[in-house]
N, C-alpha and C positions, 0 to 999 in steps of 0.2 A: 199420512206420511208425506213429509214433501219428494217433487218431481225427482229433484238431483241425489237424495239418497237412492232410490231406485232406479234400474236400468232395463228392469223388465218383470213382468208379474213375479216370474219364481222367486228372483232372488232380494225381496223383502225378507224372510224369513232365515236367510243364511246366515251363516257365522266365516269368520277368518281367523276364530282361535286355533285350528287345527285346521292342516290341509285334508282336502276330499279322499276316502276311501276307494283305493281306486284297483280294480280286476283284471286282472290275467286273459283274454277271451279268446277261443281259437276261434277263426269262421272257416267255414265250409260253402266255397262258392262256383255255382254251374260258368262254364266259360261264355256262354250267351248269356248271363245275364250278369256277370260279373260288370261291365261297363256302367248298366243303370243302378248296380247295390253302391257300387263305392261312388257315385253321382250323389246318388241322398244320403251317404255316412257326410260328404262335402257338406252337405246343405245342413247336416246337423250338427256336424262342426265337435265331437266328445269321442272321438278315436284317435289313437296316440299309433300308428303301426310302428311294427318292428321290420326290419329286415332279412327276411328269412333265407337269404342268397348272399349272404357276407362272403362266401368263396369265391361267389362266380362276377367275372369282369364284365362293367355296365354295358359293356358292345357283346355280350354273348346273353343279355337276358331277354322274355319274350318278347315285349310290346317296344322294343328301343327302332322297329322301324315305325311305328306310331310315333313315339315323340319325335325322332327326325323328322320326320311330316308336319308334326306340330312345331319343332324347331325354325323349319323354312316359313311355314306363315307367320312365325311373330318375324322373320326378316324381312319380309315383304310388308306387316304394317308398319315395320320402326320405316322403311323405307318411304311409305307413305306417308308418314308423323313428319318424318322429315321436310318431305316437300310442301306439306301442311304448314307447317312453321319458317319456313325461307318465303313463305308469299303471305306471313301476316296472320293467315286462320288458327284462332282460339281452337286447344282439341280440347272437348270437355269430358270432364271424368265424371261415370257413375259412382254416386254416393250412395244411393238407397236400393236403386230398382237396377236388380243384376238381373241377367236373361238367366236361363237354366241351360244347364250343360248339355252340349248337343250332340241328338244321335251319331251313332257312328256313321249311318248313311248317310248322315248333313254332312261330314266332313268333307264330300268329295264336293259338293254343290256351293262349299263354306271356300273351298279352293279354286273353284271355275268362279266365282267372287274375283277372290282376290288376281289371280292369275291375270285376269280381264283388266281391274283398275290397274293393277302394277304395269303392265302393258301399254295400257291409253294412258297414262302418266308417264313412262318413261317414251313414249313415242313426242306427247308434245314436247316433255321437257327437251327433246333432242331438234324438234323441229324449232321450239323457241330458241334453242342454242345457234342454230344454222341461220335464221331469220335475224337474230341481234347481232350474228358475226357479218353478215352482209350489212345490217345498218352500219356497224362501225365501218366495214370498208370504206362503202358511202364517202360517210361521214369525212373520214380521214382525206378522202379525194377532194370534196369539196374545199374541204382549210387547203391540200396541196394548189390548189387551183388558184383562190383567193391570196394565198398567202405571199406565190410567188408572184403575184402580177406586181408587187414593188420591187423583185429583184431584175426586174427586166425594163429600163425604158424604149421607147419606139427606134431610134440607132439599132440599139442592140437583137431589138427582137427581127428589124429587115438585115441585120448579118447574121443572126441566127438563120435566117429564110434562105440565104445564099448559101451559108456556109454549109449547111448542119447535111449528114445524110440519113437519116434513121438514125440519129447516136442513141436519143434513149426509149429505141424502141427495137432497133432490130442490128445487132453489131455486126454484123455479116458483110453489108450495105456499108458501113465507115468506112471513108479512105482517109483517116489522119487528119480529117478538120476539124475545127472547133466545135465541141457539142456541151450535152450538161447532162445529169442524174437529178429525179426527185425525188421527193418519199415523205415519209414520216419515220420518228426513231421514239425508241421511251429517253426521256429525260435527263437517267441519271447514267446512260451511254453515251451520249454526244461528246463527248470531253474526251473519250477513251476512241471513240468512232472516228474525229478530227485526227486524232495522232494517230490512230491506224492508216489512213489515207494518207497523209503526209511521208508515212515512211514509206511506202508501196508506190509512192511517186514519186517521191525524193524533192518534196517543196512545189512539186510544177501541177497542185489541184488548186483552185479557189473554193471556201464553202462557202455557204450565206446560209444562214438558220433563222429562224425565229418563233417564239414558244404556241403551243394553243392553248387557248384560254377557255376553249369548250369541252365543259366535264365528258370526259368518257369513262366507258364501264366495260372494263373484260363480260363479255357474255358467259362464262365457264366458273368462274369465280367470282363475279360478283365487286372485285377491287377497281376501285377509280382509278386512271390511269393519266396517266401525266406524258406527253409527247411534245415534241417540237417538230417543227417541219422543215428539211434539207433541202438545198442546190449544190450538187456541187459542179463545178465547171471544170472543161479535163479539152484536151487536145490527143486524137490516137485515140483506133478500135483496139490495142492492146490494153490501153488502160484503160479504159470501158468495162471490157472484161474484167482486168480487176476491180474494178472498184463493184462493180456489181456484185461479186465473190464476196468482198468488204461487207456490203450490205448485207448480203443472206447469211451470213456468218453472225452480223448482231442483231440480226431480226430485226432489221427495218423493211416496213412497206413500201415498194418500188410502185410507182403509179405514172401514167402518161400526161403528160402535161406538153400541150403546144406554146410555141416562142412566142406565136403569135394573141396579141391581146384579144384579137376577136373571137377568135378560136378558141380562150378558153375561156369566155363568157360565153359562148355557143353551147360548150362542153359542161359549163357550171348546168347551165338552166335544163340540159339532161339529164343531170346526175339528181337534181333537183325532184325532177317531177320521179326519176325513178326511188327517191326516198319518200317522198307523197304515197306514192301507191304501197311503197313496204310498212311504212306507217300503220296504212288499212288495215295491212295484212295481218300484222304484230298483235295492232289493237283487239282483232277479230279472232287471232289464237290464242290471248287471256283473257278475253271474255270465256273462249269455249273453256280453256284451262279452269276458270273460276267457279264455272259450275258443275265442271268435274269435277272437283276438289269441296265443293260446296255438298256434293251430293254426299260425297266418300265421310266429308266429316262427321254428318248422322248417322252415318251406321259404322266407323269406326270406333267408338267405344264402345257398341256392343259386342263388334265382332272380335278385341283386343280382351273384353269377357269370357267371349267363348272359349277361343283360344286357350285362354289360360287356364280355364276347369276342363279342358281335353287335358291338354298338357298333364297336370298334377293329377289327376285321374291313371293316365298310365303309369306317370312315374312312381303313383301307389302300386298299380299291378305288378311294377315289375320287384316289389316288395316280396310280392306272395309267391307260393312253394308250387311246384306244379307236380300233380303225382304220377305216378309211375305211370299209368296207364292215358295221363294226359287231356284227365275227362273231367278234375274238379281242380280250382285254388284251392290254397291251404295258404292263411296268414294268422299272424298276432299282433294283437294291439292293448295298448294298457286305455279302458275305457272307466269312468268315474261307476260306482254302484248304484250311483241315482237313477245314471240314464243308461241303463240294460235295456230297459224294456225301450227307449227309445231307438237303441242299434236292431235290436231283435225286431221294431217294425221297421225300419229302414229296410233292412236286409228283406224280409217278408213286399215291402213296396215295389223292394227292386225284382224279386224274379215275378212278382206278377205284371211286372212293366212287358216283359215279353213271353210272359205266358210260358214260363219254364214248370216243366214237370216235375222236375226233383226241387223243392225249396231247397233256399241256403237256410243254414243254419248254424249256429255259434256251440261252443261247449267255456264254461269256468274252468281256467286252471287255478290249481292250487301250487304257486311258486313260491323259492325263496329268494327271488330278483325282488331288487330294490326298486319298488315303482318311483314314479315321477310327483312332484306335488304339484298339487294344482286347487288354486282359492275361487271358486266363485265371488269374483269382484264387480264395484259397481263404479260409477265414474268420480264419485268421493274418494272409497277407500282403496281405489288402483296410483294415486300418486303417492300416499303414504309407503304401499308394498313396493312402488319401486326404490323406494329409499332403502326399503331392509335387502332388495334381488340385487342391488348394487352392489352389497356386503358380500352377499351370497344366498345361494336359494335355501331355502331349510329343507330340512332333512324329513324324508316319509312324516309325516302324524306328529313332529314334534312342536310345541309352540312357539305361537309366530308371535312375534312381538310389532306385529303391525299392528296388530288390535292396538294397543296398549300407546303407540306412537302417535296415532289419531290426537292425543292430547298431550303426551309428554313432550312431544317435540317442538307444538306451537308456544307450550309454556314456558320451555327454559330457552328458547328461542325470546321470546317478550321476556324475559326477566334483565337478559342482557339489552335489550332496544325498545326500552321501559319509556316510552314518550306519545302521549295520545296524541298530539299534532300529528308524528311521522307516524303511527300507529295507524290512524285515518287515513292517511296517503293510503298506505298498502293497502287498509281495509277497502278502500274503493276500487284500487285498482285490481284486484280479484273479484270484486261482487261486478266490476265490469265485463269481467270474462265469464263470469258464470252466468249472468243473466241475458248477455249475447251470445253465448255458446253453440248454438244452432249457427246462426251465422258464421262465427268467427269456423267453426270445423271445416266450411268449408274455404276458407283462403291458406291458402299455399302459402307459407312465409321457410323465413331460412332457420337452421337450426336452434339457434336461439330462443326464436318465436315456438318453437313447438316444445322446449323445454321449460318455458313459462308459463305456458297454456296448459300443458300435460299438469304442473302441479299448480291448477287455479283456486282448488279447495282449500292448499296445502298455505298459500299466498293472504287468502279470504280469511283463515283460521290464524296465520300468525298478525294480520294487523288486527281483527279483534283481540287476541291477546295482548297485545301491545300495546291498544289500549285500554287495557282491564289494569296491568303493571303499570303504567301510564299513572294512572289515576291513584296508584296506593303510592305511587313515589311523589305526584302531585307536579306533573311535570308535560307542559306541554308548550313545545317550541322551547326550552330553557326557563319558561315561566310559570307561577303556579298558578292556581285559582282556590277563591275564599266559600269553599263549601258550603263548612261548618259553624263557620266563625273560628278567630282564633281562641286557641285555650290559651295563650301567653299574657299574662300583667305587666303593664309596662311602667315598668319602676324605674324612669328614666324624665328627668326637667330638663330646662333648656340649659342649664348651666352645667350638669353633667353633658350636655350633647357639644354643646361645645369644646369642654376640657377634651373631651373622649367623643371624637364622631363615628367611632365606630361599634357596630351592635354584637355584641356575644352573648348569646341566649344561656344562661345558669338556672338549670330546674328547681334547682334550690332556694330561688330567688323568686321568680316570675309567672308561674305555672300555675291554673286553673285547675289540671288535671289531664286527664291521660284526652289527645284527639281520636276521635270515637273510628275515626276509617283512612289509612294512610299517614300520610306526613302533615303536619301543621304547615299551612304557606309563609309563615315569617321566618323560616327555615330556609327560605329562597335569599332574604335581605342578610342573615346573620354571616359572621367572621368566621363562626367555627362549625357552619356547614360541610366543609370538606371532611373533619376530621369524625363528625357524625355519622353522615352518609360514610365514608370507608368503612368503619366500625361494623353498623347493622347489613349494608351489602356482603362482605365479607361473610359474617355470621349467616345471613341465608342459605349464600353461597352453599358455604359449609355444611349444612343444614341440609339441604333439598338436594346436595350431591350423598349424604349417607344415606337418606332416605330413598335416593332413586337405586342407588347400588343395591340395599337392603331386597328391595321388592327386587330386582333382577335376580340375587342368589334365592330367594323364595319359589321364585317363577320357577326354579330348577327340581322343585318338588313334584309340580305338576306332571314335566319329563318322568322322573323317575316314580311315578305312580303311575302312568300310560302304558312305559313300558315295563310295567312289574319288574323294576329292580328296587325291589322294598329297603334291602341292605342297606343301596347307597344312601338313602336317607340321614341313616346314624354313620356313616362311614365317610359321608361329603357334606351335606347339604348342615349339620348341626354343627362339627367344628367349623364349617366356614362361617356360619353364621352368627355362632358365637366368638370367634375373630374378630370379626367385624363391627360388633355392637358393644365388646368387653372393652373394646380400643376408640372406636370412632362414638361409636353413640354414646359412648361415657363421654365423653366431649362433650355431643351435642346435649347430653341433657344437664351439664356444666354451664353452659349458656343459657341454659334457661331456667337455671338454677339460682344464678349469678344474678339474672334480670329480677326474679321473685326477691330474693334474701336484702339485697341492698337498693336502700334508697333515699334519696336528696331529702325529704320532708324527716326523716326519724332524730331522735334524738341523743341515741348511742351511736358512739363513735366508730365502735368494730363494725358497724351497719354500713355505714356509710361510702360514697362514692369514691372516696379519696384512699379507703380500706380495702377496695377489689380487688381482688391481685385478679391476673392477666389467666384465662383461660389457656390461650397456648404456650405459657410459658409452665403453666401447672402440668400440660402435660409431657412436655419434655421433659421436666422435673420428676413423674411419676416411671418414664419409660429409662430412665439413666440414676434414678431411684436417687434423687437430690433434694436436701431441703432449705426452700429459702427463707432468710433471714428476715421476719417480720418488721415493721415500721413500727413505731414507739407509740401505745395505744389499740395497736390493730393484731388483727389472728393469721397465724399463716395459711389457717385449713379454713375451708366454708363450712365445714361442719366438722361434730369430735372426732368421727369415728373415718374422717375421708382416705388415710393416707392406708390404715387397715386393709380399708374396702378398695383401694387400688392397688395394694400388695395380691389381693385374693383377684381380683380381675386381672392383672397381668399374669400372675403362675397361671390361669384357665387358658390366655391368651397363647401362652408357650406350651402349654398342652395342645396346643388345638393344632398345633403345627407336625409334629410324629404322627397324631390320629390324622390327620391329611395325608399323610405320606405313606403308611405304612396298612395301613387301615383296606384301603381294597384293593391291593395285591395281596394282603394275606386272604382275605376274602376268595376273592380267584382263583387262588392255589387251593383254597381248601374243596370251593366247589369240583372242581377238575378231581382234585380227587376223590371225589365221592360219587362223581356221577356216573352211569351205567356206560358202557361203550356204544359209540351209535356207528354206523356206516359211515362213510366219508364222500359217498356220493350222494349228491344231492339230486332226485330224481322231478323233474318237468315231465306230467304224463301230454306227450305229444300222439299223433298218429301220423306214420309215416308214408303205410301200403293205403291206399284206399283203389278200389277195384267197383267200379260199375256196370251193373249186368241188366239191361233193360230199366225197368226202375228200381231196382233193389240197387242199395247199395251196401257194400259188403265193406267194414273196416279191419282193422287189424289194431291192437295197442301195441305202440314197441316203447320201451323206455329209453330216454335220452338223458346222458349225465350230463347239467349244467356246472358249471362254476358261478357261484354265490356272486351279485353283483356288489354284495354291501362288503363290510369291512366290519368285520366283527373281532370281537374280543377275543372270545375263544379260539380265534387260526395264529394270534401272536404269542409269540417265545413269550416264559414270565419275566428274560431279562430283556424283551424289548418293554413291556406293563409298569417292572418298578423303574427305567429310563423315563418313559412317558412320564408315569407319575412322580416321578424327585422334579421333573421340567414344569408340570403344573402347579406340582405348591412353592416351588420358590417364585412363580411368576404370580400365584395367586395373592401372596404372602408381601410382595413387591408392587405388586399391581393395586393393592389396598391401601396402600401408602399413599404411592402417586397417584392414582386412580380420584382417591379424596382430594389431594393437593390441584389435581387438572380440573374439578370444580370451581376452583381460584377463580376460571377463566368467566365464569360469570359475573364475578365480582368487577374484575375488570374493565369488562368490554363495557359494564352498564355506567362502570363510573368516566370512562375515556367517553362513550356517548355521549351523558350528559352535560360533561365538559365543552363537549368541541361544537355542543347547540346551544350553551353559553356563548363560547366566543363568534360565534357567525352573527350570532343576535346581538350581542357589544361590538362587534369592531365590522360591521356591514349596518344593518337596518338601523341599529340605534343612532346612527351617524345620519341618515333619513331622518329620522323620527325628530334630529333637535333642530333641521331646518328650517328657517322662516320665512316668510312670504310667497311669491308666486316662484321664485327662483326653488323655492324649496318644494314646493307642490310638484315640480316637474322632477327634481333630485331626488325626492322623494319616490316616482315614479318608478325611475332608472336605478336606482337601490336596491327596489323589494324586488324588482325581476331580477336583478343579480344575486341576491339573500333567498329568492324562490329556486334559482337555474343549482346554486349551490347546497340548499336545503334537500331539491331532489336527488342530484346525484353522485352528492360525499353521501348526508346522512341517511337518504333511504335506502339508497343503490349500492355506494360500496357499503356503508357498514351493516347494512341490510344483507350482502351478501359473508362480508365477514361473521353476522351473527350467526348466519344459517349454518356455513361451513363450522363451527364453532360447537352448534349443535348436532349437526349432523357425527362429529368424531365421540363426543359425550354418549352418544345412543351404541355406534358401533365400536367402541371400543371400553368406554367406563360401563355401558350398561348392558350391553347383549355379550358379552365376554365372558359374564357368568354362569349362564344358562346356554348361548346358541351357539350350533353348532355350524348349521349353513351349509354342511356338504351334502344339498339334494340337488336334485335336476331335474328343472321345468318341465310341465307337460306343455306340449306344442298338438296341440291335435289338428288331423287333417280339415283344414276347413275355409270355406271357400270366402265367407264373409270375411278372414282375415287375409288373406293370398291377396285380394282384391282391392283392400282398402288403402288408396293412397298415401306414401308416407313420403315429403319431401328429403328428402337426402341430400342435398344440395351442401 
């Protein structure tokens, strides 16, 4: 058996015709050792629990100060992920090798961990903040320094020396002489900063600015910062004050700057050396930062592990029932009937983990709750079943029609995108995914990418199909290929080719005989390919949609033999089926009636092609009971007795339509009346008392009334049964009509496809193709990557996804409408391999 059918020894042998049988189980678990039993039901991954505490609110149940505790350490690693990812470091995710869920006493040592890193992380991060806020100081002093030695020539700065008294350093000290302000400002204040100052002096400031050109960086946030650097000059210790106010009001940085040039090249070459040494500093606290964060990253995705199987571990305890005396669990879970004996040693694992003297132990109930369905899938047939979970999940044990999808849906899929060129595309690009798949599982991509991956089988299976139809329509890229040889004689000289240069293939003329597998390829050159190819597409069509319908309403036998309703058989499943085949497959076997009885070589005229009459006009003629006027020589019926035998098929057809309707509500009323009276409570044997005395343990059975989770027949009125049922057969009765005619869509799409990889092939590459010399060798180049770019993603891509969408409605509404019902609910079992395993969300 190849790799990719199977996904692990067991499930070689499974089926997904029917979901898993699946148990009602109570457990019975000691509180010491309740932590390690539900640890390895995690690790075995086949328990469904229930919630036995539906009353009580999540802040009043046992273990919710366990998950607050478990709560805080996943905020402390997102906190660490965080800082991990703002300085660059890859966090890597475990794929295979998960740690085991950690004792209870590891939590406290799991916390003096974390406590510690989140601590020495948030300590540098604070001390890097504090260090990169004194660089920018710096920094910002320096441009102030540099920046203003042009706003001052040697005049200015020896009356600055005379005049100034402390102006921009200590206002106290100003008696009204000339002084100045400097700083730095952000960028896109300056503009708002000048006209503040102007109006608060009334015209009597001078500014001088001009921009830095050296990147800066908020230390707190990380955003480049954009400043320019101010003088402003002022006359008056009252406006000093103000303007200073000005300043801290728009948050610019006030800095000392002397008048003097010497003085603040003195001033530069301090500031200088004091960035040299913070330099060191910086350097020397991301080094230590980098191997803290270096260290944390190896043992963060184990501990981000742990974590989360404590977590879901309590959040299962606080599921379970705590009894009265406080000394055992009581939970329920819907577990599959394979793997009993797998929970039963789980549970047995777990009390011997801490040497508990009472084992836990489980009991079967006997319920009438609707369990959950659940398919033992493998990585083949998990992309087909998400196609049908999308519809809706199926109901307990009824059939799945994913089996059966496996190949219906790659086939009528390829009948509509019938071309082995684009056929191979696909075909490769799914055996690319499948046979890189190890690799490809583990790259992260965006939603997209995991919707195409998810269904790679599904991908793989329809470009082989495509091109299987491919090859019987004889069609690849727009072109054929000569197999077989042609079966066509060509009964054409040069002198007819010239009168007439155009080719119309007449079987009646030209024909060797019938081409042994698909289409003859001079059906590619011929005039009256169009009207051909529409003809026999259509008939497929029509064909492979009553066929597929036909096996849907059959499929509904299987149902009603599982759940022994033998009735409905003769009461649904026989007038629908004979509906369907008295009206539709009289048709189809019309058409293939039509192809046997008439043909081009005979030599009776009623025989012949020109003598056909039109299948669907015969049957509108039979349904509105019309008779058409035959042509001079020719028969209006294909056989004597036709018109008879579709008088007696349509009366069956209109029979068939009361016995739908009427048929099993009188059924229901009659059972109801005959059957015994039963109680109206439906009893779940639970136990509620449980009392522990040493090691005895003492139970109690108390009975608990449930309400039925399903929806049965029996709890509705008969005038909700004969509602239901008048709504079912007029839609079935309706649905049959259109149902057939929505098969068209096959016809369609395959003849729009093969069309539109005509014209790309004519009016792009053939335009390549008739170039000449080295001009053309290059055009020719520049053509077919334009005839390639357009090949991939009109005819693979979209109408690649038009086919699918196309088929995908044909499955869930022409063909699972008959038989499925779809109202079940997935089993989700506790389990740790799936909690764990990353799924882009992005």
């Amino acid at each position: 058996m190849p790799k990719w059918w199977s996904s692990g020894p067991k499930q070689e042998t499974d089926s997904i015709f029917r979901s898993e049988v699946m148990s009602l189980v109570q457990m019975f678990l000691q509180p010491e050792a309740a932590y390690d039993t539900i640890a390895e039901l995690g690790e075995v991954g086949c328990a469904q629990f229930r919630d036995m505490n539906t009353g009580v609110n999540a802040q009043q149940r046992k273990f919710i100060g366990e998950v607050r505790r478990c709560d805080e350490l996943e905020r402390k690693i997102r906190y660490v992920t965080v800082e991990l990812e703002k300085d660059g470091h890859k966090v890597l995710d475990l794929m295979d090798d998960f740690p085991p869920a950690p004792k209870p006493r590891d939590i406290i040592e799991l916390e003096t961990h974390l406590e510690k890193t989140e601590t020495e992380i948030m300590e540098l991060a604070a001390n890097n903040i504090n260090l990169q806020t004194s660089y920018l100081e710096l920094t910002e002093m320096i441009q102030v320094l540099e920046r203003t030695d042009q706003f001052f020539s040697d005049q200015e700065s020896h009356n600055f020396d005379l005049n100034k008294r402390g102006t921009h350093q200590d206002p106290e000290k100003s008696n009204g002489t000339l002084g100045f302000v400097a700083g730095v400002i952000n960028r896109e204040r300056e503009y708002a900063f000048e006209r503040m100052l102007w109006r608060i002096s009334r015209g009597n400031v001078f500014v001088r600015r001009s921009e830095v050109d050296v990147p800066l960086t908020d230390p707190r946030t990380g955003s480049v910062l954009y400043k320019s650097v101010f003088v402003v000059f002022f006359q008056g210790d009252q406006l000093q004050a103000r303007i200073r106010k000005v300043c801290t009001g728009f948050h610019a940085h006030m800095y000392p700057c002397p008048s003097s040039h010497a003085e603040r090249m003195e001033m530069v070459k301090s500031v200088r050396t004091r960035l040299d040494d913070l330099k060191a500093i910086i350097s020397q606290t991301e080094d230590h930062r980098n191997c803290v964060l270096n260290a944390v990253g190896k043992q963060l995705p184990k501990w981000t592990a742990m974590v989360k199987k404590m977590k879901a571990i309590y959040h299962t305890l606080n599921l379970f029932n705590v009894d009265l005396g406080n000394k055992c669990l009581i939970g329920e879970a819907w577990v599959p009937k394979r793997d009993l004996e797998q929970v039963e040693a789980a549970l047995a694992a777990g009390s011997a983990t801490v040497g508990s003297t009472i084992p836990a132990f489980l009991n079967v109930l006997d319920t009438k709750k609707d369990p959950p369905t659940y398919y033992r899938l493998n990585k083949f047939t998990r992309g087909f079943q998400n196609l049908i979970d999308a519809y809706g999940i199926s109901s307990y044990r009824e059939v799945n029609p994913g089996l059966y999808t496996c190949i219906t849906f790659p086939f009528l899929f390829a009948v509509m995108f019938g071309d082995m060129g684009h056929g191979t595309i696909l075909f490769l690009l799914g055996l690319w995914m499948v046979l890189d798949e190890k690799r490809l599982l583990k790259k992260r991509g965006g939603e997209i990418w995991n919707i195409f991956f998810a269904g790679r089988y599904i991908i793989l299976l329809m470009g082989l199909f495509a091109m299987y139809t491919g090859f019987h329509y004889n069609d690849i890229f727009s072109k054929s290929i000569n197999v077989f040889g042609s079966h066509w004689v060509n009964v054409y000289n040069r002198t007819t080719v010239l009168t007439n240069p155009t080719l119309q293939l007449n079987p009646s003329l030209a024909t060797r005989g019938v081409y042994p597998m698909g289409l003859d390829p001079v059906w590619q050159s011929a005039t009256n390919k169009i009207i051909f190819l529409n003809t026999y597409k259509m008939k497929l069509s029509i064909i492979f949609g009553v066929l597929h319908m036909t096996f849907g309403v059959c499929m509904s036998v299987e149902n009603f033999v599982f759940f022994k309703k033998y009735a409905y058989i003769f009461l649904q499943f026989v007038p629908q089926v004979l509906f369907l085949l008295l009206m539709f497959g009289y048709m189809c076997f019309m058409m293939f009636y039509k192809w046997v009885k008439y043909s081009p070589t005979t030599d009776i005229l009623a025989d012949s092609p020109s003598c056909a009459p039109s299948v669907l006009i015969m049957f509108i003629d039979m349904v509105l009971f019309k008779t058409e006027t035959a042509v001079p020589g020719c028969e209006v019926n294909m056989f004597s007795f036709q018109k008879e035998l579709e008088m007696i098929f349509l009366f069956l057809a209109i029979i068939c339509i009361p016995w739908i309707l009427v048929g099993k509500p009188l059924w229901i009323k009659y059972q109801r009346r005959n059957r015994p009276a039963e109680p109206v409570i439906q009893v779940d044997e639970i136990v509620e008392k449980i009392e522990v005395t040493g090691k005895e343990v003492i139970i109690t059975e108390v009975a608990e009334a449930h309400e039925s989770g399903g929806h049965n027949e029996d709890d509705e009125p008969m005038s909700e049964i004969w509602i239901h049922q008048a709504i079912h057969t007029i839609e079935y009765i309706l649905s049959t009509i259109s149902h057939t005619a929505s098969y068209l869509r096959l016809w369609a799409l395959s003849l729009a496809h093969a069309q539109l990889s005509e014209v790309l092939w004519t009016m792009v590459l053939a335009m390549g193709l008739q170039m000449q010399g080295y001009t053309g060798a290059i055009g020719l180049f520049i053509i077919f990557a334009v005839w390639e770019f357009f090949t991939i993603a009109i005819m693979v891509m979209m109408e690649g996804l038009s086919a699918f969408l196309h088929t995908l409605r044909l499955h869930w509404v022409e063909f699972m409408s008959k038989f499925y019902t779809g109202a079940g609910h997935a089993f989700t079992p506790f389990c740790f391999k799936d909690l764990l395993t990353v799924v882009d969300d992005d």
